[in-house]
C-alpha positions as CSV (number, residue, x, y, z in Angstrom):
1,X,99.3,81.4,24.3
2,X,101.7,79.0,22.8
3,X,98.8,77.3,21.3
4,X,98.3,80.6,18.9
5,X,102.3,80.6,18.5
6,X,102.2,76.9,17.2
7,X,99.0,77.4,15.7
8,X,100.6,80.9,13.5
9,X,103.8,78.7,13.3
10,X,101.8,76.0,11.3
11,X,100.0,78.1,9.1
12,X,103.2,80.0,8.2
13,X,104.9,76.4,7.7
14,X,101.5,75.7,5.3
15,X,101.6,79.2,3.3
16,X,105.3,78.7,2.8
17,X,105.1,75.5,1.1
18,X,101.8,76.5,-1.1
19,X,104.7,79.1,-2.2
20,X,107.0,76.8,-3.2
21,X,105.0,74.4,-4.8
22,X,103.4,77.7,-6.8
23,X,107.4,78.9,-7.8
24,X,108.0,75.2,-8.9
25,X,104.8,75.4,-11.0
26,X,105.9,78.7,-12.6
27,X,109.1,77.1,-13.4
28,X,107.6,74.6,-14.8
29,X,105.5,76.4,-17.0
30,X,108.4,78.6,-18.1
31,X,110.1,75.5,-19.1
32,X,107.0,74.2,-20.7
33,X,106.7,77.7,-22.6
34,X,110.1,77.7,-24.0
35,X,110.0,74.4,-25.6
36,X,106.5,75.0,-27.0
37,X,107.9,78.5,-28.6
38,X,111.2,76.7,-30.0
39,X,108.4,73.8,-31.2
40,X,106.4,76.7,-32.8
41,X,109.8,78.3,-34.5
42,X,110.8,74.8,-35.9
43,X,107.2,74.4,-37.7
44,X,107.1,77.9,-38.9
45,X,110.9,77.3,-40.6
46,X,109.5,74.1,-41.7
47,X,105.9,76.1,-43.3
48,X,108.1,77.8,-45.2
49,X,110.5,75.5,-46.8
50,X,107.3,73.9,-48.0
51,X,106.5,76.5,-49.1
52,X,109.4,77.3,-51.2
53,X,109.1,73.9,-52.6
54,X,105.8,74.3,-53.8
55,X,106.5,77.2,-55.4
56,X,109.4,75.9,-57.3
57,X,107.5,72.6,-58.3
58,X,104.7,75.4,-59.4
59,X,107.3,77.0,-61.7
60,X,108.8,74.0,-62.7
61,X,104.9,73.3,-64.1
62,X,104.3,76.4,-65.5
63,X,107.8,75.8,-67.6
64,X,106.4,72.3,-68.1
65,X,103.1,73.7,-68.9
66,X,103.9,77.1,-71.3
67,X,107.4,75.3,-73.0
């Protein structure tokens, strides 16, 4: 009988690990997620101050262009 104990007692021991090494890959992803999102903010704000300088050099050519 205390073979089964020691035997239940192990597996337990076994699952409970697998479940923290599964929380410490969640946080890890959750890290990894937030710093891809503020990555993906950063490039958008950066998209759009190309943007904006595009379409000034654009009107800056049309001025150039239709003066």
């Amino acid at each position: 009988m205390e073979g089964a104990a020691g035997a239940e007692i192990d597996s337990l021991a076994r699952l409970e690990e697998r479940v923290l090494q599964a929380a410490g890959q969640v946080s890890a992803l959750r890290r990894e997620v937030a710093r891809l999102t503020e990555e993906v903010e950063s490039l958008r704000r950066e998209r759009q101050q190309v943007r904006d300088r595009i379409e000034k050099l654009l009107g800056k050519m049309e001025e150039l262009g239709g003066g």
